[in-house]
C-alpha positions as a printed NumPy array, in Angstrom:
array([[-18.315, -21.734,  41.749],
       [-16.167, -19.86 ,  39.557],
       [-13.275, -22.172,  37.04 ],
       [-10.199, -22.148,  38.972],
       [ -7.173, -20.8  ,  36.485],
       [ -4.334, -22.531,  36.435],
       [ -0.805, -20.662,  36.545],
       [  1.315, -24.55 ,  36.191],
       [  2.267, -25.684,  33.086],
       [ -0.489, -28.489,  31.837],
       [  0.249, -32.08 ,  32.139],
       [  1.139, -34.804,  29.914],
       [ -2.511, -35.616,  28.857],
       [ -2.942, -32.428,  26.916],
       [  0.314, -32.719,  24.877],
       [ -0.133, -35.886,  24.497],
       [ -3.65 , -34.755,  22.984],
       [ -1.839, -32.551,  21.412],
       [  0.227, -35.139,  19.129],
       [ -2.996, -36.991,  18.617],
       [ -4.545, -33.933,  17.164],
       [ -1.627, -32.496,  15.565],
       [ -2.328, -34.248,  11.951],
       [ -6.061, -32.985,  11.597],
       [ -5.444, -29.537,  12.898],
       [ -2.428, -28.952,   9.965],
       [ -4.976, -30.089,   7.015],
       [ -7.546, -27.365,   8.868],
       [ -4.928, -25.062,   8.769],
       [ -3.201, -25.615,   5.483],
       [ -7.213, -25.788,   3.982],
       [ -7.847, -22.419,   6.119],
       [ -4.871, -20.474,   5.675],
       [ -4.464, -20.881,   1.966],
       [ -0.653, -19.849,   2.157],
       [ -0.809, -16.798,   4.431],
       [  1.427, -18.399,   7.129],
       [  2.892, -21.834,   7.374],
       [  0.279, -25.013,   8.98 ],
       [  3.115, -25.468,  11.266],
       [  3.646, -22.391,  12.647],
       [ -0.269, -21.571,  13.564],
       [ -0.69 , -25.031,  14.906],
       [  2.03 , -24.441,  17.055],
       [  1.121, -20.956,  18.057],
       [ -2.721, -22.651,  19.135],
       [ -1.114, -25.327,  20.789],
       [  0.818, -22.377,  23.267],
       [ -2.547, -20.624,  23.412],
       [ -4.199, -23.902,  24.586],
       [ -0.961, -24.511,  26.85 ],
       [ -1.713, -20.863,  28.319],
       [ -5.35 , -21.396,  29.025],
       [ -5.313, -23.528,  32.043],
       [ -8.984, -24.219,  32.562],
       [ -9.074, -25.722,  29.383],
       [-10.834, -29.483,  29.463],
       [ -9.531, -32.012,  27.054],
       [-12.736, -32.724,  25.381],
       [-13.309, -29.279,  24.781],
       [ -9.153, -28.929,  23.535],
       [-10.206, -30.075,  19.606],
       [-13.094, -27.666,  18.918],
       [-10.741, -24.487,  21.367],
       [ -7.83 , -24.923,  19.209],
       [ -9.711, -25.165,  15.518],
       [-10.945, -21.899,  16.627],
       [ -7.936, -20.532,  17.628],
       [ -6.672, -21.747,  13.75 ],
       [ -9.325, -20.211,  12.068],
       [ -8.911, -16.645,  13.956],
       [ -5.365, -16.787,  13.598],
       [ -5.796, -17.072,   9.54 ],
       [ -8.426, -14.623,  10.014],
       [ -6.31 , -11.693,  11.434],
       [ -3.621, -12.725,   9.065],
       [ -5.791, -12.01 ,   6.743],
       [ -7.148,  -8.798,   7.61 ],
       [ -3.196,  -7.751,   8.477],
       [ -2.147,  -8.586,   5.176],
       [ -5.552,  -6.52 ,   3.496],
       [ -4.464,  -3.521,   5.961],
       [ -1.285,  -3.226,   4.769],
       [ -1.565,  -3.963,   1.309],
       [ -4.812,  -0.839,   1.225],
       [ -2.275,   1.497,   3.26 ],
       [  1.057,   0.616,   0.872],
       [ -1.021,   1.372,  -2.202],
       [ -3.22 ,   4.397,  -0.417],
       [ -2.545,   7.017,  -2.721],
       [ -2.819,   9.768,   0.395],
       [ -0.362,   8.018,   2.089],
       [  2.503,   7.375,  -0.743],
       [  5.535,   9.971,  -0.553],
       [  5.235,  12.633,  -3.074],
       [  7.595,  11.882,  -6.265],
       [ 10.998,  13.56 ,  -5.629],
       [ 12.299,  15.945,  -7.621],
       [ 15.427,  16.669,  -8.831],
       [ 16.688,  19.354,  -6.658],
       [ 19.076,  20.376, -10.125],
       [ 16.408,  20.258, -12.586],
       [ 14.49 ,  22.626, -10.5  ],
       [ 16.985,  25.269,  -9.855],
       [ 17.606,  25.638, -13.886],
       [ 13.583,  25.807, -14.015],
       [ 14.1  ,  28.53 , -11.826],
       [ 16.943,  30.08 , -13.835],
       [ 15.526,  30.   , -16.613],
       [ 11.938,  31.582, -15.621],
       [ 14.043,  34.463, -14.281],
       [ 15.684,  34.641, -17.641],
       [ 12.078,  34.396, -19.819],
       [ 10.689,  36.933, -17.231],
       [ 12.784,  39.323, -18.203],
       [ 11.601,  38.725, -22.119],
       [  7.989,  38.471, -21.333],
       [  7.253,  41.64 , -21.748],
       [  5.31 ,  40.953, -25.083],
       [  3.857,  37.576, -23.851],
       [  0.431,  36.871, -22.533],
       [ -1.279,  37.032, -19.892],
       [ -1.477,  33.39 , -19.689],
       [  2.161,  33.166, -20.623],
       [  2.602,  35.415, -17.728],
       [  1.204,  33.631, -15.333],
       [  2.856,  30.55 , -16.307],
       [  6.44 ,  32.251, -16.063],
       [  5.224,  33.195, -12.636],
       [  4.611,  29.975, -11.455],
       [  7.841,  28.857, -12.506],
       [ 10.076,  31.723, -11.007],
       [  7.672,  31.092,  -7.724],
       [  9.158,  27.388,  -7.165],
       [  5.565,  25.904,  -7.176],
       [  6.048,  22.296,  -8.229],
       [  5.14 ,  21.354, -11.634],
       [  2.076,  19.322, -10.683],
       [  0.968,  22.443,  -8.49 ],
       [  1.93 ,  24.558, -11.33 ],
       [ -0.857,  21.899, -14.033],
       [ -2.959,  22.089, -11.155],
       [ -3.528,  25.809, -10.871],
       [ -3.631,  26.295, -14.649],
       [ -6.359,  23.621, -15.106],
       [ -4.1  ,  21.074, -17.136],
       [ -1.796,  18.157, -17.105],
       [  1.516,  17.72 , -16.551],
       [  2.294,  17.272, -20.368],
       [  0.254,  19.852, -20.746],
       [  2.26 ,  21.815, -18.813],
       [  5.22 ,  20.888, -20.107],
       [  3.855,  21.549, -23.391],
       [  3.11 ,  25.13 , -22.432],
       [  6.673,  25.904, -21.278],
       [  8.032,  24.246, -24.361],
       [  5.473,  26.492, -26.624],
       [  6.667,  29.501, -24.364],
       [ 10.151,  28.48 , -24.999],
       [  9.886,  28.633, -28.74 ],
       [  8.147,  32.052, -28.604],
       [ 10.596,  33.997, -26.82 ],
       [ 13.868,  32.469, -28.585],
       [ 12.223,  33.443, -31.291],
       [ 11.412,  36.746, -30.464],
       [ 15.167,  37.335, -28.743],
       [ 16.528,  36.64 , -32.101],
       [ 14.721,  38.892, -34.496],
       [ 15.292,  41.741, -31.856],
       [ 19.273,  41.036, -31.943]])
């Protein structure tokens, strides 16, 4: 014959188990959880899982809701090691925003070196053309096989070169 299931609240007896058990089953928890949620709260959140299981014999109500402690720390637990993987996942962090201003003066001024780069090159070149193109800077350190500094480098060596070269032709 099958355990008949309960849908009435349970009677005196198991709270009053309940309070019996209550001082043992916050030491379990406080020793269990090890500060991920508060020996209160999880004892009181077994004690409703306890209330909700209606077949539940009070001899068996001591070992049901130690178990119900332990998974409770447990899948705080693994909550708190699933978020803290994804909020660090490099994949999953927003790219770094750049500044929209900053980018239309790179742009400006690859237009403007373009136009002098007729002497440059072919590396030059091809870095001018990534910066008139709008690829982002780590795209552009990317496709050339560098760093960012070392990008930044290059357009600051570039830089230097044409200045140079627009004054001695003036």
């Amino acid at each position: 014959m099958a355990k008949k299931r309960y849908s009435q609240a349970p009677d005196d007896s198991y709270w009053q188990e309940c309070v019996r058990l209550r001082p043992s089953l916050l030491r379990i928890a406080a020793w269990r959880c090890q500060g991920l949620l508060d020996p209160e709260d999880i004892v009181q959140e077994a004690f409703l899982r306890g209330a909700e299981a209606g077949h539940l014999e009070l001899r068996w109500l001591r070992p049901f809701l130690i178990t119900v402690i332990f998974r409770l720390c447990v899948d705080e637990a693994r909550r708190r090691a699933v978020v803290e993987r994804l909020g660090s996942h490099r994949r999953l962090l927003p790219p770094p925003a750049e500044d929209p201003a900053e980018t239309a003066c790179d742009r400006a001024e690859a237009r403007w070196l373009a136009v002098r780069s007729k002497d440059l090159s072919p590396s030059d070149r091809r870095l001018l053309s990534l910066l008139t193109s709008g690829c982002a800077r780590k795209e552009i350190a990317d496709e050339l096989g560098t760093t960012q500094q070392g990008m930044y480098s290059a357009v600051h060596r570039l830089r230097r070169r044409i200045s140079l070269a627009g004054s001695r032709r003036t």
